[in-house]
C-alpha positions in Angstrom: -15.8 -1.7 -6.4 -12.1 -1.3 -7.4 -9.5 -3.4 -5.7 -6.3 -1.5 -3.9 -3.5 -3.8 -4.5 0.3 -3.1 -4.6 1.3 -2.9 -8.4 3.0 -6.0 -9.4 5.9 -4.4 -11.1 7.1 -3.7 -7.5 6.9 -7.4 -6.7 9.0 -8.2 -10.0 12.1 -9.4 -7.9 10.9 -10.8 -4.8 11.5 -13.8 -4.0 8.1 -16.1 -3.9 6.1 -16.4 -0.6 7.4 -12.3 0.5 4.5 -10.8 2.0 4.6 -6.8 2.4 3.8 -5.4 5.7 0.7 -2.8 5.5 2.9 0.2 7.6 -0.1 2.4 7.8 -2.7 4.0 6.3 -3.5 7.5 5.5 -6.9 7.9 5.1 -9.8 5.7 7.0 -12.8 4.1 5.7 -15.8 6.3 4.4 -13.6 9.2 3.6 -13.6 10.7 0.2 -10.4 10.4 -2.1 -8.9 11.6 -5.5 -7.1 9.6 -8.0 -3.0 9.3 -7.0 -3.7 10.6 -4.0 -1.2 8.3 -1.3 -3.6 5.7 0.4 -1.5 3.5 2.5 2.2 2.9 3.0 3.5 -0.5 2.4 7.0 -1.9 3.2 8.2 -4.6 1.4 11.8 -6.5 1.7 13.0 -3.4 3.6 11.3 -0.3 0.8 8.6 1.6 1.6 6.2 2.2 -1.3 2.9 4.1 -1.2 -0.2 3.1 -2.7 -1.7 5.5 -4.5 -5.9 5.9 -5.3 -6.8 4.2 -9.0 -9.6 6.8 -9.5 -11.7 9.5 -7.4 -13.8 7.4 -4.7 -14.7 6.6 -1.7 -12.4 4.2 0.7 -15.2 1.6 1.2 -12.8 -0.8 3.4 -9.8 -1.7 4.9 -9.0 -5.5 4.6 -5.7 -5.4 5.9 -5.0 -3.7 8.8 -1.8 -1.4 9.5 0.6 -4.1 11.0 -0.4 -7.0 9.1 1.0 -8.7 6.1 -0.4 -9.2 2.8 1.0 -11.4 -0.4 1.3 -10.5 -4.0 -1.9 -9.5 -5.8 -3.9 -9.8 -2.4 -6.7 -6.9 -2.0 -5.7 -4.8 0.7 -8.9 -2.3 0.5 -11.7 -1.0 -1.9 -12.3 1.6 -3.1 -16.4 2.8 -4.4 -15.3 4.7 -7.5 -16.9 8.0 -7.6 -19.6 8.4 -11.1 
């Protein structure tokens, strides 16, 4: 299992204790997926980033919902990497 996080570069100036709000996702769990291919939109103090597949796989889960927050380096999915 590979963890879906937001990259930390996009965390670089923020201050300490921001959480991102998980805006929605874009594929659901069980479907299949291709590396860089969009998974979920995140918006963080005001920008919308999307987070994008490390490698081919399978979304194996969701753990955070659209609508709820998340903090820096928290999983917000997995992902069953394809062999």
């Amino acid at each position: 299992m590979t963890a879906i996080t937001l990259d930390d570069a996009v965390w670089k100036d923020v201050e300490e204790g921001t959480e991102a709000l998980v805006d929605r996702w874009l594929v659901t769990e069980g479907e299949p997926v291709r590396a860089g291919q969009p998974l979920v939109s995140v918006v963080l103090v005001k920008t919308t980033f999307e987070v994008t597949a490390p490698a081919d796989g399978v979304l194996e889960r969701i753990l955070v919902a659209a609508g709820e927050t998340f903090a820096r380096g928290v999983p917000i999915g997995t992902l069953r990497e394809s062999r």
